[in-house]
C-alpha positions as a printed NumPy array, in Angstrom:
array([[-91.927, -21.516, 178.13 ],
       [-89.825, -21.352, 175.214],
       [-86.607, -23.396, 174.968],
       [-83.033, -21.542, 174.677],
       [-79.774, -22.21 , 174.366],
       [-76.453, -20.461, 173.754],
       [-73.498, -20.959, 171.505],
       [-70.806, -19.884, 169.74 ],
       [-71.227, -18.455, 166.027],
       [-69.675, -16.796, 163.015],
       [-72.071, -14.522, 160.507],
       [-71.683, -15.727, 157.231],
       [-74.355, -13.869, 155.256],
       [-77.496, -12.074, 156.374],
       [-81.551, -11.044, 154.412],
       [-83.557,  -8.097, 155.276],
       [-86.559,  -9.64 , 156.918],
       [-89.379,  -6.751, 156.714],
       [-88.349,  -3.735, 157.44 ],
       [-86.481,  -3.818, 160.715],
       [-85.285,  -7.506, 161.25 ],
       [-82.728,  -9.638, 159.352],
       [-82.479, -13.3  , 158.603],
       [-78.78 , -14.264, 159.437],
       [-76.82 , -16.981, 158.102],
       [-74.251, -18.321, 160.493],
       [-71.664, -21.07 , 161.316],
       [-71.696, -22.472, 164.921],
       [-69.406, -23.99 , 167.01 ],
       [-72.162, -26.609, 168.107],
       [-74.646, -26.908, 165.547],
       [-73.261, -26.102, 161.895],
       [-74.836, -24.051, 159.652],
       [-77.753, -22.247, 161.047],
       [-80.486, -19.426, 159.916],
       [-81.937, -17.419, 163.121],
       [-83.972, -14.038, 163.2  ],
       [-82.013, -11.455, 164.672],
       [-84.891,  -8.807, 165.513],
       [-84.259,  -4.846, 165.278],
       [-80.985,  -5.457, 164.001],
       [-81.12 ,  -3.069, 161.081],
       [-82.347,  -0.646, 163.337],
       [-79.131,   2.326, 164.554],
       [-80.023,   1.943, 167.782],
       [-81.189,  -1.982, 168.799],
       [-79.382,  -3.87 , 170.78 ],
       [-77.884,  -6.532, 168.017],
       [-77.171,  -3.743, 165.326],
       [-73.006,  -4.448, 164.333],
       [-73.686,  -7.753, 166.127],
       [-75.498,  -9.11 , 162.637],
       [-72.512,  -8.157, 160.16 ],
       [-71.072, -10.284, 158.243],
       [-67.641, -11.812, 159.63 ],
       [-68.451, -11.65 , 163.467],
       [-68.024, -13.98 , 165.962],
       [-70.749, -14.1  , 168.552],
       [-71.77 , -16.068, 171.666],
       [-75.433, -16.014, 171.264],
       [-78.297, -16.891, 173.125],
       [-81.154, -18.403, 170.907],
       [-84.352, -19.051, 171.397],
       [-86.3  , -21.729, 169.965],
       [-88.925, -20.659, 166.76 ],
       [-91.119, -22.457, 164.735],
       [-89.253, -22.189, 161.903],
       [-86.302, -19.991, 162.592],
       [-84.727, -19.486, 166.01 ],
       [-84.479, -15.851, 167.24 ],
       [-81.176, -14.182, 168.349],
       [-82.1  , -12.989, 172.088],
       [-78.786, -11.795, 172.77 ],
       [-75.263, -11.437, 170.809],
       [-72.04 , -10.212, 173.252],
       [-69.316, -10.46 , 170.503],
       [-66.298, -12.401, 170.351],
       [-64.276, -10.745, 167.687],
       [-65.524,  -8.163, 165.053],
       [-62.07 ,  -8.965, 162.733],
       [-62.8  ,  -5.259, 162.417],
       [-59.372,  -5.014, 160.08 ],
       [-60.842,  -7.141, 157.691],
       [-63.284,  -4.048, 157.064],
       [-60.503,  -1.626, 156.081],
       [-58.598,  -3.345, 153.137],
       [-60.219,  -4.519, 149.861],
       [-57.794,  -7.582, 149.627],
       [-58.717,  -9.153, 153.648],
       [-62.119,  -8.871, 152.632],
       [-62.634, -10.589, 149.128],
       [-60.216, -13.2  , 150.887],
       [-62.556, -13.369, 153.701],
       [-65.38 , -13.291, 151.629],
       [-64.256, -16.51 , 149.834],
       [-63.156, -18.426, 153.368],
       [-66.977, -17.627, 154.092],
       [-67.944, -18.773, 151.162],
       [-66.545, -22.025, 151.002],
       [-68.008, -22.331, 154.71 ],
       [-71.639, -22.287, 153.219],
       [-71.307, -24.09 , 150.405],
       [-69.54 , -27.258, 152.129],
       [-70.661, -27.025, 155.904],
       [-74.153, -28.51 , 156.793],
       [-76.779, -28.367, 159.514],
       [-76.104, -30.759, 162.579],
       [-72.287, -31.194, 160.993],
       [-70.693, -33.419, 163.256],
       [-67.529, -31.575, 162.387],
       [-69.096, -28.53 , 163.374],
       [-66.546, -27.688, 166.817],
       [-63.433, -28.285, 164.298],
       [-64.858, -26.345, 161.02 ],
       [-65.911, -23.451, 163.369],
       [-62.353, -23.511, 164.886],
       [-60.762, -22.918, 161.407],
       [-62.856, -20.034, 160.068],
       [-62.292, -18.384, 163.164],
       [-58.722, -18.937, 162.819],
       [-58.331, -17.846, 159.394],
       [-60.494, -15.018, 159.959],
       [-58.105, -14.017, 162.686],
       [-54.886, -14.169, 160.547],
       [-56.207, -12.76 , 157.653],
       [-57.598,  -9.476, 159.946],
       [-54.263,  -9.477, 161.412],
       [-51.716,  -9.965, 158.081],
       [-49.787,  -7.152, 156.807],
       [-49.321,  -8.072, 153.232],
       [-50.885,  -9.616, 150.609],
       [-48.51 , -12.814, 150.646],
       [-49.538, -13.225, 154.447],
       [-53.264, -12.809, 153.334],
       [-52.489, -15.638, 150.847],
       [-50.753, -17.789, 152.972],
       [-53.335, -17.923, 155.518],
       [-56.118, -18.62 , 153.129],
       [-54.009, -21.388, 151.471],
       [-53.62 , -23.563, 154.866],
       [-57.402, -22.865, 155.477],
       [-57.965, -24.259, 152.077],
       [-55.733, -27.582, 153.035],
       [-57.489, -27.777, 156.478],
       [-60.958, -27.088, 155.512],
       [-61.196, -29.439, 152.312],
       [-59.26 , -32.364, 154.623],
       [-62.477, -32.178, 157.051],
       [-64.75 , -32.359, 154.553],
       [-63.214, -35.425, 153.028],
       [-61.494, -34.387, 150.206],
       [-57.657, -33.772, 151.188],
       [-55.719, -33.701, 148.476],
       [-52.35 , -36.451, 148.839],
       [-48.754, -34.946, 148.235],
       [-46.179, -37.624, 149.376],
       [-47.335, -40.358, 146.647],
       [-48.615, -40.966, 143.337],
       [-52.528, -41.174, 143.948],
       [-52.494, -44.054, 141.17 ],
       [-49.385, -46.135, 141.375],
       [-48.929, -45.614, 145.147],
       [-45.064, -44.969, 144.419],
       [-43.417, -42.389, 146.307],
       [-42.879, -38.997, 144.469],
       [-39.83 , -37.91 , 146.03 ],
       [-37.734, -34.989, 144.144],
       [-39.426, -34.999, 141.07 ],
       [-41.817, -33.288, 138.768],
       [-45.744, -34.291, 139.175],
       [-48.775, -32.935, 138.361],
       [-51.999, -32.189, 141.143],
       [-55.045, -34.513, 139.435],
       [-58.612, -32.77 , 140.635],
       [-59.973, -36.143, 139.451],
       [-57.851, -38.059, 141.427],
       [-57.624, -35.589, 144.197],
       [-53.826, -35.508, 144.356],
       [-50.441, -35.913, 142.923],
       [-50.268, -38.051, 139.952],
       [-46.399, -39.014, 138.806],
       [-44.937, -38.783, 135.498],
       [-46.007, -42.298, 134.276],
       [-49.837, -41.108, 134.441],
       [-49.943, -37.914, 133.594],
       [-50.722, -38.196, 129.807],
       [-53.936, -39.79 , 130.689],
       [-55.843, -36.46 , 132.926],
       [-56.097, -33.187, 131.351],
       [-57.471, -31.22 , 134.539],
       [-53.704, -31.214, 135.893],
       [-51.424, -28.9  , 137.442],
       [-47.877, -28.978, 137.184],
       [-46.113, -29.241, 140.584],
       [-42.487, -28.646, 141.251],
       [-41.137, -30.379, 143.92 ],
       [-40.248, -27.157, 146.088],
       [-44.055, -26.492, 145.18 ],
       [-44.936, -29.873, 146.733],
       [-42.895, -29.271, 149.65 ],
       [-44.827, -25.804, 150.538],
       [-47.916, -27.122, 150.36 ],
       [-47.397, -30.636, 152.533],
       [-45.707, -27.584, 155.175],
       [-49.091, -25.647, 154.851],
       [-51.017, -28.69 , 155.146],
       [-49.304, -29.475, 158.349],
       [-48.321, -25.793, 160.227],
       [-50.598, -23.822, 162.145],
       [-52.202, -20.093, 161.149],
       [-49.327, -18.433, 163.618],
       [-46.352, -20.345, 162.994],
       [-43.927, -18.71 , 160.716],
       [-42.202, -21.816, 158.696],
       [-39.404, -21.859, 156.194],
       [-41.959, -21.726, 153.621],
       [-43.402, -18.528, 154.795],
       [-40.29 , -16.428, 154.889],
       [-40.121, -17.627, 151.562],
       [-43.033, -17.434, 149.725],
       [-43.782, -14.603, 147.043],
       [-46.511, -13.712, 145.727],
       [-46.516, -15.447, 142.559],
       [-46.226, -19.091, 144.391],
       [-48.674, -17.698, 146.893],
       [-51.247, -17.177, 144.129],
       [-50.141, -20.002, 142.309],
       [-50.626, -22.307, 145.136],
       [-54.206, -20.689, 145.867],
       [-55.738, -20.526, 142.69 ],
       [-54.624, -24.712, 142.203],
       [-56.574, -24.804, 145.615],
       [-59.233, -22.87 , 144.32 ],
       [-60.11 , -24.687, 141.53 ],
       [-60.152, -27.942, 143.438],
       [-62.365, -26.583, 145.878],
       [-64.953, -25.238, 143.248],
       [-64.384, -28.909, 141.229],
       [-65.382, -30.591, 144.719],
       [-67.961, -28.139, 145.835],
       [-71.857, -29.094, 145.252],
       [-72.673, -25.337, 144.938],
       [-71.224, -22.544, 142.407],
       [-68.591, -20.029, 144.422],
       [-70.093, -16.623, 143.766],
       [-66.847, -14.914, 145.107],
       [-64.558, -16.305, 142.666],
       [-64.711, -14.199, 139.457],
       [-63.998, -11.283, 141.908],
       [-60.8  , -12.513, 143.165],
       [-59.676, -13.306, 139.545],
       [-59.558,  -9.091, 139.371],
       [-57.125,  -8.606, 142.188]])
């Protein structure tokens, strides 16, 4: 008898597998990055078709394969169906996926945690009104994610000199994966100037959760919002071991 086992997953990506199946790339709660069969799915009428699209949160029941595991059942957990109707939530979404599958792994031990976040981002991103709120929730999924994967960036001190940056000007160093202060910053040229209201927003986003509104959010416009992001951005893609595909499309909106 074949093994099987249930768990909690997100769709990040699917393949048409012959002419009725698809091969579905997913993020679970328990096991990280996984690739399953989901059978008839392409088909208008079988039981997983909508269950297979991209973005969805499932609780599946697997069974074991030789190579692949098949999807036996899917009862869904959240479609983010809102994500679907604006161009903005899903290029957004699109990149939080993204950066899901090019940084999570199979049998990630931060798997419960990582699955948490893209769920939760997901979530706010379905359910923001505006493009600032959009922002804002991709930018503290951007702190979060890249601190789990061991690369969070420092904002309180000098990532050289160890000196406490305090009210002044600094730059963010991708090489040294932080803020650099004034005494060092002749010496990097893949720097970003940070003002110290700027460093203040992002330790907030670092820290706050998806549904708290902080100071910072009343606040924010959409130039620091995209400012903020695309300084994330890059960071991510300089720490990432595969190319983002979904970049060059966000650069047109």
């Amino acid at each position: 008898m074949k093994q099987k086992y249930t768990t909690n997953a997100i769709n990040l990506k699917s393949y048409d597998f012959g002419e009725a199946d698809k091969i579905v790339m997913m993020y679970s709660k328990e096991k990280g990055l996984i690739k399953c069969i989901a059978k008839s799915s392409k088909k208008p009428n079988g039981k997983l078709c909508g269950r297979m699209d991209t973005f969805v949160a499932n609780n599946l029941l697997l069974t074991k394969g030789k190579s692949m595991d098949i999807v036996s059942q899917a009862e869904i957990l959240n479609s983010f169906f809102r994500i679907r109707q604006n161009t903005e939530k899903m290029f957004y979404s699109m990149y939080c996926v993204e950066t899901i599958k090019n940084f999570g792994e199979e049998n990630d031990e931060n798997s419960n945690t990582v699955y948490d976040l893209l769920y939760s981002v997901l979530s706010k991103i379905s359910d923001s009104k505006t493009i600032v709120e959009i922002i804002l929730a991709t930018i503290r999924f951007q702190l979060k994610i890249i601190n789990v994967f061991g690369y969070a960036p420092e904002f309180k001190t000098c990532n050289i000199c160890k000196e406490k940056i305090g009210n002044n000007y600094s730059k963010f160093s991708f090489e040294n994966g932080g803020l650099i202060c004034i005494n060092h910053i002749l010496k990097y040229e893949k720097t970003y100037k940070i003002h110290p209201k700027i460093k203040d927003f992002l330790i907030t986003m670092q820290q706050s959760d998806f549904y708290i509104e902080t100071y910072y959010d009343k606040l924010a416009d959409i130039k620091v919002s995209k400012i903020c992001f695309d300084m994330l951005k890059s960071y991510l893609e300089y720490c990432s071991p595969k190319k983002f595909n979904s970049i060059k499309v966000l650069e047109t909106i």
